[in-house]
MDTraj code that builds the backbone (N, CA, C; nanometers):
import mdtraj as md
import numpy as np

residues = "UNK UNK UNK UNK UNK UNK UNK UNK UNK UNK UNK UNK UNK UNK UNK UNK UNK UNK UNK UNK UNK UNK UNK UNK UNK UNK UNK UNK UNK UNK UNK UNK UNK UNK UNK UNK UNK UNK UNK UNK UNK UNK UNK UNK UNK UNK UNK UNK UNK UNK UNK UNK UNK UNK UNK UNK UNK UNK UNK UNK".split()
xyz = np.array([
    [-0.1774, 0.3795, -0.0611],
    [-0.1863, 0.4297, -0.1957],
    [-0.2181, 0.5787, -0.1924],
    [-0.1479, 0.6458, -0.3066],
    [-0.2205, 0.8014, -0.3290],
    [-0.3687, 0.7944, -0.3695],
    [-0.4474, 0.9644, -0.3649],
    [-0.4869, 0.9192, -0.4226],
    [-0.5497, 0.9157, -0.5916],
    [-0.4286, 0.9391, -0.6311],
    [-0.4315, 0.9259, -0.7853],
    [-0.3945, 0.7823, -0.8219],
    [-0.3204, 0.6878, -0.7356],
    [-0.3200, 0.5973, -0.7122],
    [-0.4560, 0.4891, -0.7511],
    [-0.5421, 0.4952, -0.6137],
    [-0.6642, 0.5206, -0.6253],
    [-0.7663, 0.5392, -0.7177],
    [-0.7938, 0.6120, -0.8048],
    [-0.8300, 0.6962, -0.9024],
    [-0.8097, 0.5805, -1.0189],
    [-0.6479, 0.5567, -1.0479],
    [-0.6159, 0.4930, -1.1522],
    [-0.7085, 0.3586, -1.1228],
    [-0.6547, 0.3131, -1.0634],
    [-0.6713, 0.1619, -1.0175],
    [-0.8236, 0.1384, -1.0140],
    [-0.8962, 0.2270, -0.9477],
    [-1.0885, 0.2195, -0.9627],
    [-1.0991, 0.2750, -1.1061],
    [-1.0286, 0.3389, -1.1955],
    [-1.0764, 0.3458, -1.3316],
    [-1.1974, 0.5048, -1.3120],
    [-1.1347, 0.5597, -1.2113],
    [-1.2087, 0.6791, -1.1681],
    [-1.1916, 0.8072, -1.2457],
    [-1.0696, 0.8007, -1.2999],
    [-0.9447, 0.8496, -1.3940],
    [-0.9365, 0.7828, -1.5936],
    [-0.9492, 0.8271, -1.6315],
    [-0.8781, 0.7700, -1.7988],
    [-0.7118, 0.7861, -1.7634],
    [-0.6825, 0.6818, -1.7895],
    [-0.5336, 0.7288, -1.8153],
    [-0.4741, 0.6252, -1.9042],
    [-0.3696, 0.6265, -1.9577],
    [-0.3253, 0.4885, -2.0559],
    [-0.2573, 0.3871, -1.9958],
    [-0.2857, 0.2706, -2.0646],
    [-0.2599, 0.1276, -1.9813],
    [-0.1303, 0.1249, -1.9388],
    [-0.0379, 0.1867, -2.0146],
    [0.1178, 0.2582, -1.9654],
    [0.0799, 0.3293, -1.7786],
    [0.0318, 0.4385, -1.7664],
    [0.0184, 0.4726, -1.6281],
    [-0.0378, 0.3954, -1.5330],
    [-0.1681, 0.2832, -1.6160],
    [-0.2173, 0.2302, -1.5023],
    [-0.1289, 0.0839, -1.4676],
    [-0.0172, 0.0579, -1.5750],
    [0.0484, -0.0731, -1.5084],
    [0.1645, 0.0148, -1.4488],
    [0.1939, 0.1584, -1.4662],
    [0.2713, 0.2121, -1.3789],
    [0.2567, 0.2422, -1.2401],
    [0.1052, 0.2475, -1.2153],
    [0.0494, 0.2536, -1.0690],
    [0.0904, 0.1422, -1.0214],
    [0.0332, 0.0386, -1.0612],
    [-0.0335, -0.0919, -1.0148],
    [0.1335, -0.1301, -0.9917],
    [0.2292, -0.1023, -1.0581],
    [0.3954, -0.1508, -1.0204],
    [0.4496, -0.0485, -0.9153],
    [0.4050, 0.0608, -0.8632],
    [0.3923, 0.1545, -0.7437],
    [0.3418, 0.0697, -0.6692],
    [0.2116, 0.0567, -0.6210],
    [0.1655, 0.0162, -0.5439],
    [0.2518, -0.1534, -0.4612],
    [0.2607, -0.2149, -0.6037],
    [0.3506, -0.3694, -0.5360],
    [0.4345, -0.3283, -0.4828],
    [0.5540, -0.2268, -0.5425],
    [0.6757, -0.1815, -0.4657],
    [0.6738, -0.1674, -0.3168],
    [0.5258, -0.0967, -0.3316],
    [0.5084, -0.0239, -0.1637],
    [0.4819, -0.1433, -0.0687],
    [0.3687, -0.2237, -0.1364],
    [0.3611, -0.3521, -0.0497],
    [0.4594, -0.4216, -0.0133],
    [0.5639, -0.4547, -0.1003],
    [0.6987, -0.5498, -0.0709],
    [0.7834, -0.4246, 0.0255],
    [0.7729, -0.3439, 0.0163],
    [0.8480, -0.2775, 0.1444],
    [0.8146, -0.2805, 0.3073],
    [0.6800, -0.3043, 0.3073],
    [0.6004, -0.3274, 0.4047],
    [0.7000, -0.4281, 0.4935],
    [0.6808, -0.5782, 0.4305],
    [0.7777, -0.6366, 0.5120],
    [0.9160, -0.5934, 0.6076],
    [0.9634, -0.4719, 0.5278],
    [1.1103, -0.4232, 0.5562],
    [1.0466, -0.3451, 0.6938],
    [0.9214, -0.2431, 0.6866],
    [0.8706, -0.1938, 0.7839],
    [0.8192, -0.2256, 0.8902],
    [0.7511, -0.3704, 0.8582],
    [0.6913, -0.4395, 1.0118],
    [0.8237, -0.4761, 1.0923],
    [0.9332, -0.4876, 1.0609],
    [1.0528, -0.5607, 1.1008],
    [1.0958, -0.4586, 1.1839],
    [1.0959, -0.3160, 1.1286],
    [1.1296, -0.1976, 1.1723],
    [1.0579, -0.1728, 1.2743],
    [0.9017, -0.2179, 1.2890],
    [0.8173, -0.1620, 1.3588],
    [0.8273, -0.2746, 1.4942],
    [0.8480, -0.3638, 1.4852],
    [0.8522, -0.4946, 1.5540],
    [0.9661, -0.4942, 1.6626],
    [1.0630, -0.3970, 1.5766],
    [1.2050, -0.3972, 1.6834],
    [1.1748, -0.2659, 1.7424],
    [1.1438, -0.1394, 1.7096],
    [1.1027, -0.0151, 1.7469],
    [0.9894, 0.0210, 1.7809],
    [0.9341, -0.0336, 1.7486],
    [0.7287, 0.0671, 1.7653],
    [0.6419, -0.0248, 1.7720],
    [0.6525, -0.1203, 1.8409],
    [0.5263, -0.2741, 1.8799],
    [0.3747, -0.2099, 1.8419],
    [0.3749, -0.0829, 1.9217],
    [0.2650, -0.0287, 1.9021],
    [0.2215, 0.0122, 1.7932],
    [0.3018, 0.0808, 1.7177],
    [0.2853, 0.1154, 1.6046],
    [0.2374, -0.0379, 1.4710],
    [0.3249, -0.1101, 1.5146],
    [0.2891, -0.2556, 1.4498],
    [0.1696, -0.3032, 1.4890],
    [0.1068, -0.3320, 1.6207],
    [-0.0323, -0.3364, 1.6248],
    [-0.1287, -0.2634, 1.5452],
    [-0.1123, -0.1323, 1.5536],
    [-0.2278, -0.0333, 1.4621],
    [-0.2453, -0.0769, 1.3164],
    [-0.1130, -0.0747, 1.2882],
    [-0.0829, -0.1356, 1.1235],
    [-0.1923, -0.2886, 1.1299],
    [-0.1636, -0.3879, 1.1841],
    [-0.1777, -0.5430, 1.2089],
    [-0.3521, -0.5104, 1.2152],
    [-0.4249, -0.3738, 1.2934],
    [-0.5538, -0.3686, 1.3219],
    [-0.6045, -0.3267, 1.1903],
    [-0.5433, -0.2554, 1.0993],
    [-0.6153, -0.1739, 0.9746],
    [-0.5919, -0.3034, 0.8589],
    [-0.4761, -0.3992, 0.8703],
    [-0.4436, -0.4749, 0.7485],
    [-0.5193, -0.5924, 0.7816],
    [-0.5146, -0.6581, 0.8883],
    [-0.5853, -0.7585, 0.8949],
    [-0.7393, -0.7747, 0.9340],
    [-0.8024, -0.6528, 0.9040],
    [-0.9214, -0.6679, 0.9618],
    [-1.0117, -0.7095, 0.8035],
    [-1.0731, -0.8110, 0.9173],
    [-1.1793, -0.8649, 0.8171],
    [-1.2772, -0.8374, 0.7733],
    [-1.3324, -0.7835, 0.6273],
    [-1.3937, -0.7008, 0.5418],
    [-1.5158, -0.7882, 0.4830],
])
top = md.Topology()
chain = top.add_chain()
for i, resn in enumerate(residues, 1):
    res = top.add_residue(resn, chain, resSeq=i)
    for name in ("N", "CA", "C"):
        top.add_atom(name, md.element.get_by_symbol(name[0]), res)
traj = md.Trajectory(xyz[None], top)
């Protein structure tokens, strides 16, 4: 996420419910691309897919 992104979404920001369901439909976009990228990363950059796999799946 940006981070105005960010901002919107923590309510860190005023902005109108127009921008913040415009973030929040940014942000899904980016997630559903993800898939397209691990695939990318999986055939090209293993490594690179680990780092990703260490920051997304770590347990919080």
């Amino acid at each position: 996420m940006t981070t105005t992104d960010r901002e919107r979404i923590t309510g860190e920001v005023t902005v109108s419910d127009e921008k913040r369901y415009q973030t929040i439909h940014r942000v899904r976009s980016r997630i559903e691309e993800l898939e397209t990228d691990v695939d990318v990363l999986a055939e090209h950059h293993p490594e690179l897919l680990e780092e990703l796999r260490d920051v997304v799946c770590d347990e919080r």
